[in-house]
Backbone as XML, in Angstrom:
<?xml version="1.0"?>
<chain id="A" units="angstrom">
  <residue number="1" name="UNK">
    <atom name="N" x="88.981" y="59.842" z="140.969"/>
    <atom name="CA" x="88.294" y="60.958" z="140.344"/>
    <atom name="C" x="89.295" y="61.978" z="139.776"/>
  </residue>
  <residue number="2" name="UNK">
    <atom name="N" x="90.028" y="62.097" z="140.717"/>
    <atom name="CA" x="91.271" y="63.451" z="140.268"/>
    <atom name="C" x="92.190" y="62.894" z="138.643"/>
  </residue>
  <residue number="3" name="UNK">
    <atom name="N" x="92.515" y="61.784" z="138.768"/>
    <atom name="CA" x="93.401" y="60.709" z="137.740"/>
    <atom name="C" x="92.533" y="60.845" z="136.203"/>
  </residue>
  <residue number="4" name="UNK">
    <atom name="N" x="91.133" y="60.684" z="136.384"/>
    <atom name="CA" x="90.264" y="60.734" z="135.344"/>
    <atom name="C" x="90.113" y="61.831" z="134.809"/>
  </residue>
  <residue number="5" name="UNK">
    <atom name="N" x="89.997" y="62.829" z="135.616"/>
    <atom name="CA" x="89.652" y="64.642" z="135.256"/>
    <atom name="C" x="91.386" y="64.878" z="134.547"/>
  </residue>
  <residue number="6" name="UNK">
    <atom name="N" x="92.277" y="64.246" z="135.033"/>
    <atom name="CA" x="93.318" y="65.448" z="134.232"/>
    <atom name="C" x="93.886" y="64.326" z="133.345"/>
  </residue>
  <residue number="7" name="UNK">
    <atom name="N" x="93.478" y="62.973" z="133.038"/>
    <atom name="CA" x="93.671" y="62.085" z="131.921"/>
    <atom name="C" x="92.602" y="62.996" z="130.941"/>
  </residue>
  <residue number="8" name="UNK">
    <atom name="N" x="91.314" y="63.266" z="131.106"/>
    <atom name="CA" x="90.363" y="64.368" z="130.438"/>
    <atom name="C" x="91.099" y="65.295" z="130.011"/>
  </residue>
  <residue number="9" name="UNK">
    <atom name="N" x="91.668" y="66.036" z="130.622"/>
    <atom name="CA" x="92.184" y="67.300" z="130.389"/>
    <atom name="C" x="93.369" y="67.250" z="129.686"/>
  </residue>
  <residue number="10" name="UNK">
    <atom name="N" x="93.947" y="66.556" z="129.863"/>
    <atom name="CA" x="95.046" y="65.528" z="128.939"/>
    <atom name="C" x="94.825" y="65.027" z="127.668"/>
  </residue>
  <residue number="11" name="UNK">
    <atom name="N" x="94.049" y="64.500" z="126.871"/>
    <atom name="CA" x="93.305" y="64.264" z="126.179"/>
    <atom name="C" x="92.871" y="65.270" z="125.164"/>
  </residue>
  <residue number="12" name="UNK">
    <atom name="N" x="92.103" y="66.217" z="125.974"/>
    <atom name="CA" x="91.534" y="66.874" z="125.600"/>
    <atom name="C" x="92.361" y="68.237" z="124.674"/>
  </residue>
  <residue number="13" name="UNK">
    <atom name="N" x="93.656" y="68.010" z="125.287"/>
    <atom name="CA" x="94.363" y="69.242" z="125.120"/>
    <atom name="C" x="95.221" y="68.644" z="123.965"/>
  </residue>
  <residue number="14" name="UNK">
    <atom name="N" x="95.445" y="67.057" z="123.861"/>
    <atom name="CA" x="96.550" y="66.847" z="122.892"/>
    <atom name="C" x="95.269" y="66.851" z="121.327"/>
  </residue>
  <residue number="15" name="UNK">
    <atom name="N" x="94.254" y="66.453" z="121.326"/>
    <atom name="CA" x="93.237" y="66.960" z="120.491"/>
    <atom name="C" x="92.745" y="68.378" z="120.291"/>
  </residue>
  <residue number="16" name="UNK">
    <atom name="N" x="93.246" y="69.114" z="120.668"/>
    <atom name="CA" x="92.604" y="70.113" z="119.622"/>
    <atom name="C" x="92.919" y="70.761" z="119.068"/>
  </residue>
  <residue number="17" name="UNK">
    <atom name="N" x="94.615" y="70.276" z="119.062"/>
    <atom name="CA" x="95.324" y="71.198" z="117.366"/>
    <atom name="C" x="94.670" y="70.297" z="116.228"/>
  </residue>
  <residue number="18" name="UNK">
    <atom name="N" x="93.980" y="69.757" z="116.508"/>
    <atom name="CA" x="92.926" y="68.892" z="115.357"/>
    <atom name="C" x="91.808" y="69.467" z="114.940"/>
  </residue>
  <residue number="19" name="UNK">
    <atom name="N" x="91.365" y="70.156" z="115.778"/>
    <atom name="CA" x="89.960" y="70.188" z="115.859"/>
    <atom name="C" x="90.155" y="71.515" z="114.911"/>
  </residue>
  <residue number="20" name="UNK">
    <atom name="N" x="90.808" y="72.513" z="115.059"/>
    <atom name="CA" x="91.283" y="73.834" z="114.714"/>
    <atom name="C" x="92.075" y="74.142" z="113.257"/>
  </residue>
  <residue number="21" name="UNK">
    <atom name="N" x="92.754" y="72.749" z="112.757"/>
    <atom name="CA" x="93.283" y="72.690" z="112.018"/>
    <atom name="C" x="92.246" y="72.305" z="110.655"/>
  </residue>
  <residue number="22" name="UNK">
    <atom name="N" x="92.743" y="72.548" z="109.395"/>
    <atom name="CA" x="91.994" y="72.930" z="108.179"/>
    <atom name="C" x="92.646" y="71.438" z="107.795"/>
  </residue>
  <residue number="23" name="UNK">
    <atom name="N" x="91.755" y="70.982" z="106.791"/>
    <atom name="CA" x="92.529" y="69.805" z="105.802"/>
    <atom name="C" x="93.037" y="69.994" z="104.728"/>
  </residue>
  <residue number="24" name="UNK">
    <atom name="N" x="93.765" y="68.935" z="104.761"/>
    <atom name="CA" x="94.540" y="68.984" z="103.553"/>
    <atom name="C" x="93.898" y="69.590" z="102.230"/>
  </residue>
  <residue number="25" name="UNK">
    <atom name="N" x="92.344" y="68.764" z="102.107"/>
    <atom name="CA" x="91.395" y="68.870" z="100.872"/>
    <atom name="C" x="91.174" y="70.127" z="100.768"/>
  </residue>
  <residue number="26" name="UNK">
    <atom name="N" x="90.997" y="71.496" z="101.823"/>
    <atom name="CA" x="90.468" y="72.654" z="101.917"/>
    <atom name="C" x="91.457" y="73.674" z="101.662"/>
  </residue>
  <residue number="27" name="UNK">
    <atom name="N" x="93.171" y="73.229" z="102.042"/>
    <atom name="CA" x="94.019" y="73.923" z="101.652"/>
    <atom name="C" x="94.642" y="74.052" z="100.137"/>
  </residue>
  <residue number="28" name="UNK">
    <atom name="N" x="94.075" y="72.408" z="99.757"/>
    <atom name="CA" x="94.722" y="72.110" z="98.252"/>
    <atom name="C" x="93.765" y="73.038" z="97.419"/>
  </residue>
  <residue number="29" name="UNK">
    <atom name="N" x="92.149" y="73.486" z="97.603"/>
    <atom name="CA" x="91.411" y="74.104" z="97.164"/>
    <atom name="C" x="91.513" y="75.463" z="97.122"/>
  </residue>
  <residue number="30" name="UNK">
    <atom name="N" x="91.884" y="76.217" z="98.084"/>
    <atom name="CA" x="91.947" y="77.896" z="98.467"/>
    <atom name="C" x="93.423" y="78.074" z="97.606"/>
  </residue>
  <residue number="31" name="UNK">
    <atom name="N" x="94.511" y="77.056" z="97.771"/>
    <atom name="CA" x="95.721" y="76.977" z="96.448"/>
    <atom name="C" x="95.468" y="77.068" z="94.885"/>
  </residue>
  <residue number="32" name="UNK">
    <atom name="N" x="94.431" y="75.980" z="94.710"/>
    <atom name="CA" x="93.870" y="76.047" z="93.436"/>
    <atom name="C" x="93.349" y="77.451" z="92.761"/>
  </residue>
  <residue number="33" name="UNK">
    <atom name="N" x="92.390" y="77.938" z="93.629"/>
    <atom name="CA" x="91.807" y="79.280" z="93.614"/>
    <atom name="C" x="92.905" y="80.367" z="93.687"/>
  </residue>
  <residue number="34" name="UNK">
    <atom name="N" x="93.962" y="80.500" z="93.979"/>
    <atom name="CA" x="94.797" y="81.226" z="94.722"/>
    <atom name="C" x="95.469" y="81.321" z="92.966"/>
  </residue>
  <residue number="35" name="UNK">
    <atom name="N" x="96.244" y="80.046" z="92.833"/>
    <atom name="CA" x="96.384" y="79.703" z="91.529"/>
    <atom name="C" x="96.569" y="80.231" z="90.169"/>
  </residue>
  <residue number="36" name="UNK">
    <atom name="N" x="94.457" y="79.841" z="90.283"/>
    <atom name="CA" x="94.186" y="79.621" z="89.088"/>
    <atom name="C" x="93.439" y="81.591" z="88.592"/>
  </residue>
  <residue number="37" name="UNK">
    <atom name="N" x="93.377" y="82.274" z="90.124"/>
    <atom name="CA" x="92.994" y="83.786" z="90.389"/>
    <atom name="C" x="94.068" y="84.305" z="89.479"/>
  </residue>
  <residue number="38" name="UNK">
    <atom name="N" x="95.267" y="84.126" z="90.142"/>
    <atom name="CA" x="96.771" y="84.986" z="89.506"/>
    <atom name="C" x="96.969" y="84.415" z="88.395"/>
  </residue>
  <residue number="39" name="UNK">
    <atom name="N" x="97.147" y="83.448" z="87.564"/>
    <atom name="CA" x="97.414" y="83.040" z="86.833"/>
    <atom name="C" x="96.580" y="83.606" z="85.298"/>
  </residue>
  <residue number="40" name="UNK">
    <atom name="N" x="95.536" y="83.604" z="85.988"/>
    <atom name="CA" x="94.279" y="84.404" z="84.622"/>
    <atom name="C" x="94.255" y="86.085" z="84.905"/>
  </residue>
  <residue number="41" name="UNK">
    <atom name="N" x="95.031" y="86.418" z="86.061"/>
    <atom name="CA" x="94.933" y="87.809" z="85.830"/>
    <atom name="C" x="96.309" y="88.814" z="85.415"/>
  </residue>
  <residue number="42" name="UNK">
    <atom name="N" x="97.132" y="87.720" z="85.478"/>
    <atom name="CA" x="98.540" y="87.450" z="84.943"/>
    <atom name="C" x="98.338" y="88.295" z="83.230"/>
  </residue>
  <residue number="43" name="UNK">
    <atom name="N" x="97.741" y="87.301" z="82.698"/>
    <atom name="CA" x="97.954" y="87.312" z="81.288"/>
    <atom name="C" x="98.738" y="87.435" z="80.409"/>
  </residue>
  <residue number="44" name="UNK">
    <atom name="N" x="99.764" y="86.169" z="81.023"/>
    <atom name="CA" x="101.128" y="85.549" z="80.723"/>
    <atom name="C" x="100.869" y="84.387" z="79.721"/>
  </residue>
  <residue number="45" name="UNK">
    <atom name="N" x="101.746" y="84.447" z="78.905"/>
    <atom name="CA" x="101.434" y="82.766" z="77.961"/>
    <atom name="C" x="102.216" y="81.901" z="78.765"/>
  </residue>
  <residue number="46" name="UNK">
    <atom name="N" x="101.560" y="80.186" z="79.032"/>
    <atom name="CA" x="102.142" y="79.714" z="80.012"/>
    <atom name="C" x="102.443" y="79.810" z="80.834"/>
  </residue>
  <residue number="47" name="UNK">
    <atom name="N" x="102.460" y="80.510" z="82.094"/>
    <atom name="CA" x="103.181" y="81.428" z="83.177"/>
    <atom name="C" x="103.460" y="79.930" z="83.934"/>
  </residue>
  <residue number="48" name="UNK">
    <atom name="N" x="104.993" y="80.404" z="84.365"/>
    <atom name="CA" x="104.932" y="78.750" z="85.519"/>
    <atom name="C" x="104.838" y="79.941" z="86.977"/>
  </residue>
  <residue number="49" name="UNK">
    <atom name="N" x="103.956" y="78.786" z="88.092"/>
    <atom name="CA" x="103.860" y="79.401" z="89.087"/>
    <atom name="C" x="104.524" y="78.716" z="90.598"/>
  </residue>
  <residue number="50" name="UNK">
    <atom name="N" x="105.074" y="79.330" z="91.174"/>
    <atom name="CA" x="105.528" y="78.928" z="92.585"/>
    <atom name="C" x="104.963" y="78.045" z="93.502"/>
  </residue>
  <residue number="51" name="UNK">
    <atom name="N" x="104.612" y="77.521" z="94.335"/>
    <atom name="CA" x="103.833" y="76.827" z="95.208"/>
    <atom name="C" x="103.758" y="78.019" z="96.195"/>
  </residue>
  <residue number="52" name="UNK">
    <atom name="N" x="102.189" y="77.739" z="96.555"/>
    <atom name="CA" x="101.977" y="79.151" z="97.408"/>
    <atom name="C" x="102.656" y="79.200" z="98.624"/>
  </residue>
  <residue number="53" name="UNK">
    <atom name="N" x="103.017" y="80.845" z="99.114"/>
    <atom name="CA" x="103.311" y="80.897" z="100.084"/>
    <atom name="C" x="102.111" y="82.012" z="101.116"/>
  </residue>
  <residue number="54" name="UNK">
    <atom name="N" x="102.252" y="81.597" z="102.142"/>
    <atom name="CA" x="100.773" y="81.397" z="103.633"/>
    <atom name="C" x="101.792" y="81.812" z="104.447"/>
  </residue>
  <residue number="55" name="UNK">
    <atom name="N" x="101.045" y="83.816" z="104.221"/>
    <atom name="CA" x="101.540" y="84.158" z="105.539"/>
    <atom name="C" x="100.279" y="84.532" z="106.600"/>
  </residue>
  <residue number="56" name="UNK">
    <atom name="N" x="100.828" y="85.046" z="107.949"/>
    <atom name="CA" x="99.351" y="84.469" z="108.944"/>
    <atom name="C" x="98.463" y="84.840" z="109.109"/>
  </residue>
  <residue number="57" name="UNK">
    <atom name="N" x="97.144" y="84.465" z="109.248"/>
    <atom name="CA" x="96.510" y="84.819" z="109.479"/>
    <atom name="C" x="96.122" y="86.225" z="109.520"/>
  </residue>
  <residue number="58" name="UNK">
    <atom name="N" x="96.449" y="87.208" z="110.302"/>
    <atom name="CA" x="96.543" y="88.799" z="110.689"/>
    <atom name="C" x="96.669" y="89.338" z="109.241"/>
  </residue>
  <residue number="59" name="UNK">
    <atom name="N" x="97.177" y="88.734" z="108.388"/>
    <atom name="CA" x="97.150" y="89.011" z="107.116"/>
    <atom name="C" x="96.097" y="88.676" z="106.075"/>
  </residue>
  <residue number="60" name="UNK">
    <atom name="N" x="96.292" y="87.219" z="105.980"/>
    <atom name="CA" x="95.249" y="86.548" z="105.238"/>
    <atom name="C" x="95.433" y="86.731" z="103.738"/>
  </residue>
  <residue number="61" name="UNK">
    <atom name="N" x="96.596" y="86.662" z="103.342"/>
    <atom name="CA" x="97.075" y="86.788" z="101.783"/>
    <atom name="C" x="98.298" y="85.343" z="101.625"/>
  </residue>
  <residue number="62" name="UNK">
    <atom name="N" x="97.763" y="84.722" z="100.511"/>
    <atom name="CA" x="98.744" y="84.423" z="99.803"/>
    <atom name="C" x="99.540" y="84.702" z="99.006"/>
  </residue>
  <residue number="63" name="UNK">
    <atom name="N" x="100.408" y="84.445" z="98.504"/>
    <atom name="CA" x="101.658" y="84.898" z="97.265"/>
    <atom name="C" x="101.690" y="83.698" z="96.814"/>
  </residue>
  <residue number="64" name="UNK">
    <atom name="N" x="101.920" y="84.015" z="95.297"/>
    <atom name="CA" x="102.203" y="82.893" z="94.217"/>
    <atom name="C" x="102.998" y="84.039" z="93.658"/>
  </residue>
  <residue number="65" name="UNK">
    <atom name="N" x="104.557" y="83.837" z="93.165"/>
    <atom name="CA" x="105.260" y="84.003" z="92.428"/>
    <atom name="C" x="105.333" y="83.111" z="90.530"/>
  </residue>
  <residue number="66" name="UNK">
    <atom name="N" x="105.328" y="84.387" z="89.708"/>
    <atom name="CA" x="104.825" y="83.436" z="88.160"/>
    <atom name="C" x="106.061" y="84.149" z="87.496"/>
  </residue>
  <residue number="67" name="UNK">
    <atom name="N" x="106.495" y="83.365" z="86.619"/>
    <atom name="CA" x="107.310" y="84.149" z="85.310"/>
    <atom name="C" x="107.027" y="83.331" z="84.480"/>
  </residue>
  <residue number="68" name="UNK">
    <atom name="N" x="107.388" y="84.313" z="83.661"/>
    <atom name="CA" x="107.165" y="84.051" z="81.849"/>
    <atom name="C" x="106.950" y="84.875" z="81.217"/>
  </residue>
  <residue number="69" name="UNK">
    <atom name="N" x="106.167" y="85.065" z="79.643"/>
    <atom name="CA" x="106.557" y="85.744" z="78.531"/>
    <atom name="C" x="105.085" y="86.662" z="78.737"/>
  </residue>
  <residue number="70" name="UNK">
    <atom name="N" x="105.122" y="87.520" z="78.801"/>
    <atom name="CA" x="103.636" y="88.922" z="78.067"/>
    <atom name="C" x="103.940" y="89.396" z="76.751"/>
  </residue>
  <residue number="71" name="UNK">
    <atom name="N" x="102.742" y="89.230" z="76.180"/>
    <atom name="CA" x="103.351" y="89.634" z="74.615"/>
    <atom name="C" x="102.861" y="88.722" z="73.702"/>
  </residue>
  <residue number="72" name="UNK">
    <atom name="N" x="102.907" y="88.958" z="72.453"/>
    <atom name="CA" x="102.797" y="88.216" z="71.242"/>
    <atom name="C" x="104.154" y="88.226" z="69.925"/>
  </residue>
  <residue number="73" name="UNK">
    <atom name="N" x="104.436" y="87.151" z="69.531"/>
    <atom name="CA" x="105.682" y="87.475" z="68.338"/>
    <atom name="C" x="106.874" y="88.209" z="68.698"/>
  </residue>
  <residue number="74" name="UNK">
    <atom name="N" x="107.148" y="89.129" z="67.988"/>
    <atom name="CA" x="108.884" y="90.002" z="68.455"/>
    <atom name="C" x="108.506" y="90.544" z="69.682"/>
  </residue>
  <residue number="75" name="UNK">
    <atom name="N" x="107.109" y="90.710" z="70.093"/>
    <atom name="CA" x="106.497" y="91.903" z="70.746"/>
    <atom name="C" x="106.762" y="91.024" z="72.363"/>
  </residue>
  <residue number="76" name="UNK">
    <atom name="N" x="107.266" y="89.760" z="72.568"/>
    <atom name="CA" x="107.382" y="89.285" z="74.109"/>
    <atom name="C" x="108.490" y="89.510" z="74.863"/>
  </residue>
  <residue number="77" name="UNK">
    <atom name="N" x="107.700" y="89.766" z="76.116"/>
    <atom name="CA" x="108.843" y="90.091" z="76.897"/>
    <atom name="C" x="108.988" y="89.340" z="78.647"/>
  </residue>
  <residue number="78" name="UNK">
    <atom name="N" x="110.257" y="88.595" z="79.017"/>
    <atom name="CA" x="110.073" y="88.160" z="80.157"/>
    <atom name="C" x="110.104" y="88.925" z="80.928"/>
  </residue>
  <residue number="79" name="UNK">
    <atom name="N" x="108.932" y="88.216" z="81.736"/>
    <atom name="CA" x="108.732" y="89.013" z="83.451"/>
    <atom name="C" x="108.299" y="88.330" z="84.459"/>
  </residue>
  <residue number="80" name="UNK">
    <atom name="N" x="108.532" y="88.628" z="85.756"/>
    <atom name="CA" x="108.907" y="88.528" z="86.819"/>
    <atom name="C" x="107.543" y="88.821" z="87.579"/>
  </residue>
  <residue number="81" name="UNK">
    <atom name="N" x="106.551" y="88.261" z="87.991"/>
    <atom name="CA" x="105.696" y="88.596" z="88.939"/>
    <atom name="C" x="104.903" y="88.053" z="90.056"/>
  </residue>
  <residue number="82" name="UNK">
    <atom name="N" x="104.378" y="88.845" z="90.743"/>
    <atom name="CA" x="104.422" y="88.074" z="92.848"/>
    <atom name="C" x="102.816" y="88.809" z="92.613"/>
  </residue>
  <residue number="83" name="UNK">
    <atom name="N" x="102.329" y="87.974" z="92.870"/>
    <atom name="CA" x="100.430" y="87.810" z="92.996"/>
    <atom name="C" x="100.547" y="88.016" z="94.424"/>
  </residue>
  <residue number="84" name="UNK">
    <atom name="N" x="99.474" y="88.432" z="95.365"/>
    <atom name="CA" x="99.094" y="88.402" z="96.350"/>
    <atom name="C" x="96.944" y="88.565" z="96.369"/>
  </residue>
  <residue number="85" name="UNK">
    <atom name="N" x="97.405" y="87.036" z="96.706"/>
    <atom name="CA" x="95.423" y="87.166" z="96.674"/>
    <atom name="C" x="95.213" y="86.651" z="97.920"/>
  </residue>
  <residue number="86" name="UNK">
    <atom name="N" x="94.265" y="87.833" z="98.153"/>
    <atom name="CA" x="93.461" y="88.017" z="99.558"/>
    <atom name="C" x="92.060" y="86.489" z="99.693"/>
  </residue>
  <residue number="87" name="UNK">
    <atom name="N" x="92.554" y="85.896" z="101.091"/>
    <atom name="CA" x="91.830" y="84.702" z="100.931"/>
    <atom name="C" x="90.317" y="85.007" z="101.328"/>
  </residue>
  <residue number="88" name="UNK">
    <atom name="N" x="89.868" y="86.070" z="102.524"/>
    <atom name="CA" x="88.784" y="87.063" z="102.311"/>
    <atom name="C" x="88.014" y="87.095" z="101.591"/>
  </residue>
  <residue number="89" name="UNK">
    <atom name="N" x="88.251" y="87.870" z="100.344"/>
    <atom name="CA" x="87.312" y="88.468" z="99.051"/>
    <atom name="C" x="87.785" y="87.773" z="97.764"/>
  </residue>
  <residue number="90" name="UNK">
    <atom name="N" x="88.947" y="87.056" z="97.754"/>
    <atom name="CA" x="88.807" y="86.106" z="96.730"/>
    <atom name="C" x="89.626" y="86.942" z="95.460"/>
  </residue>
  <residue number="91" name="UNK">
    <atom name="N" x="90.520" y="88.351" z="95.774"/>
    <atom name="CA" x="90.867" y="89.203" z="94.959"/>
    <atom name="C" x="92.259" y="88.865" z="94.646"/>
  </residue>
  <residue number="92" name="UNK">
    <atom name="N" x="92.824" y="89.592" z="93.501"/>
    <atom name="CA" x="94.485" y="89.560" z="93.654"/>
    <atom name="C" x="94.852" y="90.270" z="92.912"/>
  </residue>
  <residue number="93" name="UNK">
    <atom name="N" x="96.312" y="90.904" z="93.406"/>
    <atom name="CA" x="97.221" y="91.817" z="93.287"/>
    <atom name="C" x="97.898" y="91.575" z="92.472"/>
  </residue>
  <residue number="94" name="UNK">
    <atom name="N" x="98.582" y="91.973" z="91.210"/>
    <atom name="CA" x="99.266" y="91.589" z="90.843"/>
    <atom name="C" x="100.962" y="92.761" z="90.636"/>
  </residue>
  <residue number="95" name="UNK">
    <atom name="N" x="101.951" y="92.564" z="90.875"/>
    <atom name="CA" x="102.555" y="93.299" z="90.524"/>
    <atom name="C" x="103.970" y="92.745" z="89.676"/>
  </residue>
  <residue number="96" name="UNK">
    <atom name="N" x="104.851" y="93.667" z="89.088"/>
    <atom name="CA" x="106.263" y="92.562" z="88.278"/>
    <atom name="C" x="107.091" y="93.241" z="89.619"/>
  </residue>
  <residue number="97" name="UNK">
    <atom name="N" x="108.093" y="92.141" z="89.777"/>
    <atom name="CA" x="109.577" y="92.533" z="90.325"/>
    <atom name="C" x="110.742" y="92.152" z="89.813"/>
  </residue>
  <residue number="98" name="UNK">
    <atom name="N" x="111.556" y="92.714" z="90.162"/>
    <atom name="CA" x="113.040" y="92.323" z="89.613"/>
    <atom name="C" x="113.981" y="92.246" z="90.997"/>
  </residue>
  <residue number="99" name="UNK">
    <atom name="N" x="114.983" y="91.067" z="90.390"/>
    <atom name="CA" x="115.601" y="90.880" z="91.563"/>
    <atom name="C" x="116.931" y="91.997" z="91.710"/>
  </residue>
  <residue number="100" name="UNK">
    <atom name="N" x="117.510" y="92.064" z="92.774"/>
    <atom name="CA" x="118.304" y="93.643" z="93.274"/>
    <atom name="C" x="119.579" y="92.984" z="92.019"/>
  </residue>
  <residue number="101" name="UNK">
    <atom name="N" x="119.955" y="93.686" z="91.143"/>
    <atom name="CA" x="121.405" y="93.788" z="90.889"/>
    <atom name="C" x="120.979" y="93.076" z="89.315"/>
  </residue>
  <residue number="102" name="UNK">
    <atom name="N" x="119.916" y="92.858" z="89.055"/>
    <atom name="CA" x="119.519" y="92.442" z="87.437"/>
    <atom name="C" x="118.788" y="93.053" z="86.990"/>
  </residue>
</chain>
Protein backbone atom coordinates (compact mmCIF):
# COMPACT_ATOMS: atom_id res chain seq x y z
CA UNK A 1 0.00 0.00 0.00
CA UNK A 2 2.72 2.52 1.14
CA UNK A 3 4.96 1.60 -2.40
CA UNK A 4 1.71 2.44 -4.48
CA UNK A 5 0.73 5.81 -2.65
CA UNK A 6 4.25 7.40 -3.15
CA UNK A 7 4.79 5.64 -6.81
CA UNK A 8 1.21 7.99 -6.99
CA UNK A 9 2.74 10.75 -5.60
CA UNK A 10 5.67 10.22 -7.74
CA UNK A 11 3.91 10.28 -10.76
CA UNK A 12 1.87 12.63 -9.99
CA UNK A 13 4.44 15.23 -9.26
CA UNK A 14 6.72 14.46 -12.37
CA UNK A 15 3.28 15.37 -14.41
CA UNK A 16 2.31 18.46 -13.63
CA UNK A 17 4.79 20.79 -15.07
CA UNK A 18 2.52 19.50 -17.95
CA UNK A 19 -0.53 20.06 -16.87
CA UNK A 20 0.39 23.92 -16.10
CA UNK A 21 2.34 24.45 -19.01
CA UNK A 22 0.83 26.38 -22.24
CA UNK A 23 1.52 24.88 -25.84
CA UNK A 24 3.48 25.48 -28.21
CA UNK A 25 0.22 26.34 -30.60
CA UNK A 26 -1.00 29.02 -27.84
CA UNK A 27 2.40 30.63 -27.46
CA UNK A 28 3.08 30.78 -31.31
CA UNK A 29 -0.46 32.68 -31.29
CA UNK A 30 -0.21 35.40 -28.30
CA UNK A 31 3.52 35.99 -30.52
CA UNK A 32 1.61 36.44 -33.60
CA UNK A 33 -0.74 38.94 -31.86
CA UNK A 34 2.11 40.41 -29.95
CA UNK A 35 3.66 40.81 -33.48
CA UNK A 36 1.35 41.68 -35.65
CA UNK A 37 -0.15 44.54 -32.48
CA UNK A 38 3.44 46.42 -32.67
CA UNK A 39 4.12 46.09 -35.95
CA UNK A 40 0.76 48.01 -37.21
CA UNK A 41 1.15 50.45 -34.50
CA UNK A 42 4.72 50.96 -35.45
CA UNK A 43 3.96 52.55 -38.71
CA UNK A 44 7.25 51.63 -40.07
CA UNK A 45 7.66 50.59 -43.84
CA UNK A 46 8.76 47.02 -43.54
CA UNK A 47 9.81 47.09 -39.94
CA UNK A 48 11.92 43.82 -39.20
CA UNK A 49 10.99 42.54 -35.77
CA UNK A 50 12.88 40.61 -32.95
CA UNK A 51 11.53 37.33 -31.68
CA UNK A 52 9.59 38.08 -28.63
CA UNK A 53 10.90 38.45 -25.44
CA UNK A 54 8.52 36.88 -22.09
CA UNK A 55 9.12 38.44 -19.08
CA UNK A 56 7.10 36.82 -15.96
CA UNK A 57 4.27 36.56 -15.32
CA UNK A 58 4.00 39.43 -12.32
CA UNK A 59 4.39 41.41 -15.34
CA UNK A 60 2.63 39.98 -18.17
CA UNK A 61 4.24 42.06 -21.07
CA UNK A 62 6.01 41.15 -23.96
CA UNK A 63 8.73 43.11 -25.95
CA UNK A 64 9.29 42.90 -29.59
CA UNK A 65 12.13 45.06 -30.61
CA UNK A 66 11.52 46.59 -34.61
CA UNK A 67 13.77 48.86 -36.76
CA UNK A 68 13.45 50.44 -39.83
CA UNK A 69 12.51 53.45 -41.90
CA UNK A 70 9.28 56.12 -40.75
CA UNK A 71 8.75 58.38 -43.41
CA UNK A 72 8.15 58.73 -47.05
CA UNK A 73 10.93 59.80 -49.95
CA UNK A 74 13.88 62.28 -48.62
CA UNK A 75 11.45 62.57 -45.69
CA UNK A 76 12.76 58.76 -44.03
CA UNK A 77 14.29 58.26 -41.20
CA UNK A 78 15.87 55.14 -39.30
CA UNK A 79 14.63 54.14 -36.01
CA UNK A 80 15.03 52.10 -33.31
CA UNK A 81 11.95 50.79 -31.42
CA UNK A 82 10.94 48.30 -28.26
CA UNK A 83 7.00 47.57 -28.25
CA UNK A 84 5.80 46.31 -25.03
CA UNK A 85 2.28 44.69 -25.35
CA UNK A 86 0.41 43.82 -22.41
CA UNK A 87 -0.83 40.10 -22.83
CA UNK A 88 -4.00 41.15 -20.47
CA UNK A 89 -5.77 43.79 -22.63
CA UNK A 90 -4.19 43.03 -25.81
CA UNK A 91 -2.53 46.80 -25.84
CA UNK A 92 0.96 48.13 -26.82
CA UNK A 93 3.45 50.56 -26.04
CA UNK A 94 5.38 51.77 -28.29
CA UNK A 95 8.47 53.76 -27.73
CA UNK A 96 12.10 54.61 -30.06
CA UNK A 97 15.51 53.95 -28.29
CA UNK A 98 18.94 54.49 -29.02
CA UNK A 99 21.72 52.57 -28.03
CA UNK A 100 24.24 54.43 -25.19
CA UNK A 101 27.18 56.05 -27.20
CA UNK A 102 25.25 56.35 -30.87
Amino acid sequence: MMKRTLFAAALGLMTTQYAFGSSDGSWDAIFAKANGTCIGQSEMNTPEASAPVVFDDATGKIAVLLRGELGRGKAKTKVNLICLYDKKTGRASIAEYRWLGS
